[in-house]
Wavefront OBJ file of the C-alpha trace (Angstrom):
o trace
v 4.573 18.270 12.442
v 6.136 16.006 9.886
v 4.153 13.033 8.230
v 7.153 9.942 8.510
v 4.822 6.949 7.852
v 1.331 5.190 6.974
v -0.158 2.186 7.744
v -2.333 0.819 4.898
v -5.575 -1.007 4.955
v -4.389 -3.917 6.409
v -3.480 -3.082 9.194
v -5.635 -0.410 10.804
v -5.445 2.412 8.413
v -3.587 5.164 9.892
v -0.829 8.387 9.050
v 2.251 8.418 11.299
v 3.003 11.619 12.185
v 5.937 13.186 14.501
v 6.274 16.036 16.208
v 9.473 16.298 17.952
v 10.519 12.730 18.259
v 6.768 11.234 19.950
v 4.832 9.329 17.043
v 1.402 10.049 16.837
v -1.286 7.745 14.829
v -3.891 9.313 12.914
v -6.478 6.446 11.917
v -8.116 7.474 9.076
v -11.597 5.840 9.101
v -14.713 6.384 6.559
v -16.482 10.109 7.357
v -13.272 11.662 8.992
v -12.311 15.009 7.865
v -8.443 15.599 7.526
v -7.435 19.110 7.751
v -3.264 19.190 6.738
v -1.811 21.552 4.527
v 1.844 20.153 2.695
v 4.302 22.502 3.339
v 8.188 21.766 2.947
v 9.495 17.738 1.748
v 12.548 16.643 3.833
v 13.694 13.323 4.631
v 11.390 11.037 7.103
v 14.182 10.447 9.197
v 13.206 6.567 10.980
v 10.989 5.241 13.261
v 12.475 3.524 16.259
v 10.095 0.662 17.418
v 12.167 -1.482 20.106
v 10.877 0.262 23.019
v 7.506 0.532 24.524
v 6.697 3.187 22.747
v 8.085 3.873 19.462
v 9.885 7.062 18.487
v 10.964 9.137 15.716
v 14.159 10.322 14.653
v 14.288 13.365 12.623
v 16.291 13.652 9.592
v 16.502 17.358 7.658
v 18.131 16.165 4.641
v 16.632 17.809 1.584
v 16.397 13.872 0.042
v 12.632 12.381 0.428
v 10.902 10.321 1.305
v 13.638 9.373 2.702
v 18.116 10.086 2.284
v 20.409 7.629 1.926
v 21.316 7.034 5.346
v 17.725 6.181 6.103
v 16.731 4.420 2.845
v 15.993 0.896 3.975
v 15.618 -2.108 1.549
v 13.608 -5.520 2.329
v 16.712 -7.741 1.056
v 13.636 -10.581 0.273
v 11.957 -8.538 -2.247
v 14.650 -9.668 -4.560
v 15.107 -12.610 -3.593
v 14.291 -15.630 -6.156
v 15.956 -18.843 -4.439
v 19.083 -18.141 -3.597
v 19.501 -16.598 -0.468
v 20.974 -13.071 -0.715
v 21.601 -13.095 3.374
v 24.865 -13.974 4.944
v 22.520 -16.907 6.726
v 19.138 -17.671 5.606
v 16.274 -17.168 8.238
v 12.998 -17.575 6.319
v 12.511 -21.298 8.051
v 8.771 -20.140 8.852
v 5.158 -21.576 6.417
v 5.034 -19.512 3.490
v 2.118 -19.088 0.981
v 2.725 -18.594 -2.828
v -0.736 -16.247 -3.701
v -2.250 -14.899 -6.673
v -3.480 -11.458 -6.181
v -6.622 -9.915 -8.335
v -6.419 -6.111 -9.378
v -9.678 -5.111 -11.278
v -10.055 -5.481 -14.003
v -7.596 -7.702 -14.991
v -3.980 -7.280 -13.686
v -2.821 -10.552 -11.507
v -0.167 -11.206 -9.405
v 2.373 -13.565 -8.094
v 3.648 -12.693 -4.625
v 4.919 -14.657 -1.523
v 4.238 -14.101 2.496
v 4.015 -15.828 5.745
v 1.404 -18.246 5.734
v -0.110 -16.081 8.949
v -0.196 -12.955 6.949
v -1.951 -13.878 3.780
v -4.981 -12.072 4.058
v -3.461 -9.375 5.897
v -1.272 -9.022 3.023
v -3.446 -9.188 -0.037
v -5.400 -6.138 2.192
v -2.257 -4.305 2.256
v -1.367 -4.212 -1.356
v -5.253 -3.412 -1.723
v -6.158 -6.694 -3.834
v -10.138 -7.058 -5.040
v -9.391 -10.764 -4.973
v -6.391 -13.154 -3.763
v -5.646 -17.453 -4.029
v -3.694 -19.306 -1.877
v -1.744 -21.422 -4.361
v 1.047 -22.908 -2.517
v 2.010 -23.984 1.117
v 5.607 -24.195 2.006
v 7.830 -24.985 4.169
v 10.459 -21.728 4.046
v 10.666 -18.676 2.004
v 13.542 -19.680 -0.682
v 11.180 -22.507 -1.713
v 8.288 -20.006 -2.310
v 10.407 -17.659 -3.644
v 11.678 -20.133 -6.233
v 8.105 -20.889 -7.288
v 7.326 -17.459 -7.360
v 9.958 -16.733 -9.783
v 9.079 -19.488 -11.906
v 5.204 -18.066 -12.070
v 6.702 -14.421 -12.615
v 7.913 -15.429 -16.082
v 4.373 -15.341 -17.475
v 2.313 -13.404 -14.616
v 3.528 -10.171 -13.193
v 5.026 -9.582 -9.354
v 4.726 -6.362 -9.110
v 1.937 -3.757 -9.393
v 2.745 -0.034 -10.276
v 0.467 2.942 -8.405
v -1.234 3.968 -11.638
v -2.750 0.250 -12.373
v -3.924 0.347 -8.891
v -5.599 4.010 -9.167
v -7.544 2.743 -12.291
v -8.270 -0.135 -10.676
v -10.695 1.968 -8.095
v -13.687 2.123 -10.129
v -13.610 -1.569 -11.665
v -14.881 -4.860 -11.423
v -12.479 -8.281 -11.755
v -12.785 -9.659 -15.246
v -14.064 -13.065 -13.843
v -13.725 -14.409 -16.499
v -9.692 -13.706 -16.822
v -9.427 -14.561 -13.445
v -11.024 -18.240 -13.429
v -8.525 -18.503 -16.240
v -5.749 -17.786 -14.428
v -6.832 -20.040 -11.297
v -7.568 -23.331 -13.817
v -3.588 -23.138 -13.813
v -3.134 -24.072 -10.490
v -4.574 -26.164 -7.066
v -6.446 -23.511 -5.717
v -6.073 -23.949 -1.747
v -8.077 -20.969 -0.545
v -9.640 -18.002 -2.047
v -10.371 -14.350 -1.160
v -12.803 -11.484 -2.194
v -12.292 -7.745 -0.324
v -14.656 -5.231 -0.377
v -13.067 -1.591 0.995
v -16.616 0.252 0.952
v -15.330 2.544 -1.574
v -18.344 2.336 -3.613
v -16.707 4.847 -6.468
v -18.691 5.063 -9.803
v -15.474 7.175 -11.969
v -11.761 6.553 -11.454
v -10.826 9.150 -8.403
v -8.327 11.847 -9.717
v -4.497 11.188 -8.690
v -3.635 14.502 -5.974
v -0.794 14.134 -3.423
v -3.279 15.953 -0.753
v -3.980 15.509 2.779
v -7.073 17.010 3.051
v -10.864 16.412 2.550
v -13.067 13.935 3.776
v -12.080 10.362 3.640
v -13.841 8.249 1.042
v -11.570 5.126 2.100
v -8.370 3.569 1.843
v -7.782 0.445 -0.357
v -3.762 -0.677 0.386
v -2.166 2.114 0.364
v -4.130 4.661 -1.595
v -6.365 7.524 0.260
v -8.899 8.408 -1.309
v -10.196 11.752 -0.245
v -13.405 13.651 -0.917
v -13.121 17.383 -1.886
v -14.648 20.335 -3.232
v -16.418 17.821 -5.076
v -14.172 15.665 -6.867
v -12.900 12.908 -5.019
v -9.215 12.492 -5.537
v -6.938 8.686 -4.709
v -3.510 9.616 -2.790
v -0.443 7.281 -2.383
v 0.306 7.375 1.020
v 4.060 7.116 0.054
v 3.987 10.445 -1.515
v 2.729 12.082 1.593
v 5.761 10.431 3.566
v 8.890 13.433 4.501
v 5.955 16.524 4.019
v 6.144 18.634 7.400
v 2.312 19.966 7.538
v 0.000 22.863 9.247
v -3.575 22.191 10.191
v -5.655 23.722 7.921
v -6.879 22.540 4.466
v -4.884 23.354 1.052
v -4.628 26.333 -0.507
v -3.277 25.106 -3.861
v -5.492 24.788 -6.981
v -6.416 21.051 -7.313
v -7.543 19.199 -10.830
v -11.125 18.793 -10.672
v -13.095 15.988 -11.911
v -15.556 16.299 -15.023
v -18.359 15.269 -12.521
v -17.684 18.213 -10.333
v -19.052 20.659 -12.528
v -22.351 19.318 -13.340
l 1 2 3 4 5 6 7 8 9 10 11 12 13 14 15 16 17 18 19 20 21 22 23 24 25 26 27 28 29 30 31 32 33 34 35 36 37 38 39 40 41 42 43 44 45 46 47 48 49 50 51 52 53 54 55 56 57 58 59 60 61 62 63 64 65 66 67 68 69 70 71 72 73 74 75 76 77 78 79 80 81 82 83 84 85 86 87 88 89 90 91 92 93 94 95 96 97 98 99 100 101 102 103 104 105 106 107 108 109 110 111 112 113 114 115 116 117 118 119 120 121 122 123 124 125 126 127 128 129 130 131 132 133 134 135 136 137 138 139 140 141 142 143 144 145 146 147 148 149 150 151 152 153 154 155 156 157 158 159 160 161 162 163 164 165 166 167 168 169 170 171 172 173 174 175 176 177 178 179 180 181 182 183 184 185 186 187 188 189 190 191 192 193 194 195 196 197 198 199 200 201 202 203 204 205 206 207 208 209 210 211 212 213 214 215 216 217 218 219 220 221 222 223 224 225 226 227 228 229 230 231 232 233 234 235 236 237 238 239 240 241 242 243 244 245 246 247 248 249 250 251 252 253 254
């Protein structure tokens, strides 16, 4: 069985996994034990979804997580007002939004007005502001550009991971808001309830803390470790937990 996908905490939580071309979910919920051992990385092939049931198609290229024939790129993401599409198609409400990452890394981003709180949830935001309503995505994306030059639109792995443990510099973040005509706001609580930054692992095994975006985090032999989904994407995997040493945390040995 190959891992080819995740879903992140937005949307139900869950590893895609593939077995011969039939996609299985595995939710991950709070108290679950996962049992996978990483074996060999190829690429995660693609995941056909315009039939009733979606399917996977296999790739064995040694390229991961995925080759270049199934590398896909979201054309938007770069996007700052001028559309990079042969014809522009981004005529539905879009929300400019200021994302909180404790304890004091915020973000400008842009999504369909319908999505906003399913996609502050999905980046794994502790706090998010509706700042702007528009009528079309290259508008938003324009004013998104234009707050980029002094706030950040992008949020690397490792600032999330030591985000984990912290609280939101309130302070910071009320400073941030007086800057603009705050429409709604947003606090998210994933249930983590961590006291010490988890340890980074690419593992797929232990019991399951919780999942805040994208990142896992996983309970084991003591230490509870935070896993990037993403890195777990192309591994084929056995049942059965690791066998490989693992860092340990300080904590574990008291």
């Amino acid at each position: 069985m190959q891992l080819v996908g995740y879903e992140p905490s937005g949307r139900g939580a869950a590893l895609l996994c593939s077995d011969g071309g039939s996609l299985e979910r595995r939710y991950l919920e709070p108290g679950d034990t996962l049992s996978y051992s990483l074996e060999g990385r190829h690429c995660a092939g693609t995941i056909d979804w315009s039939g009733d049931e979606p399917e996977h198609v296999a790739c064995d290229r040694p390229s991961t997580p995925y080759c270049e024939y199934h590398t896909s790129t979201w054309i938007c993401a770069r996007c700052t007002g001028t559309c990079l599409k042969d014809e522009m198609d981004c005529y539905e409400e879009h929300a400019v939004y200021v994302a909180a990452f404790a304890p004091d890394t915020f973000k400008v981003g842009v999504t369909k007005s319908r999505r906003l709180e399913t996609r502050l949830r999905e980046q794994g935001a502790d706090r998010g502001a509706h700042i702007h309503t528009v009528s079309n995505g290259r508008i938003a994306r324009e004013i998104e550009a234009e707050i980029a030059e002094w706030l950040v639109d992008r949020v690397r792995t490792p600032t999330k991971i030591r985000s984990l443990a912290s609280s939101v510099d309130r302070e910071a973040w009320e400073a941030v808001l007086a800057k603009f005509d705050v429409h709604e706001r947003f606090a998210f609580d994933y249930g983590l309830g961590l006291e010490s930054q988890p340890v980074p692992e690419t593992i797929a095994s232990g019991i399951v803390v919780g999942l805040k975006g994208r990142l896992l985090v996983l309970e084991n032999g003591g230490t509870t470790y935070a896993v990037d989904m993403r890195d777990l994407v192309g591994y084929d995997v056995t049942e059965g937990t690791t066998s490989r040493d693992l860092q340990s945390s300080l904590g574990s040995f008291g």
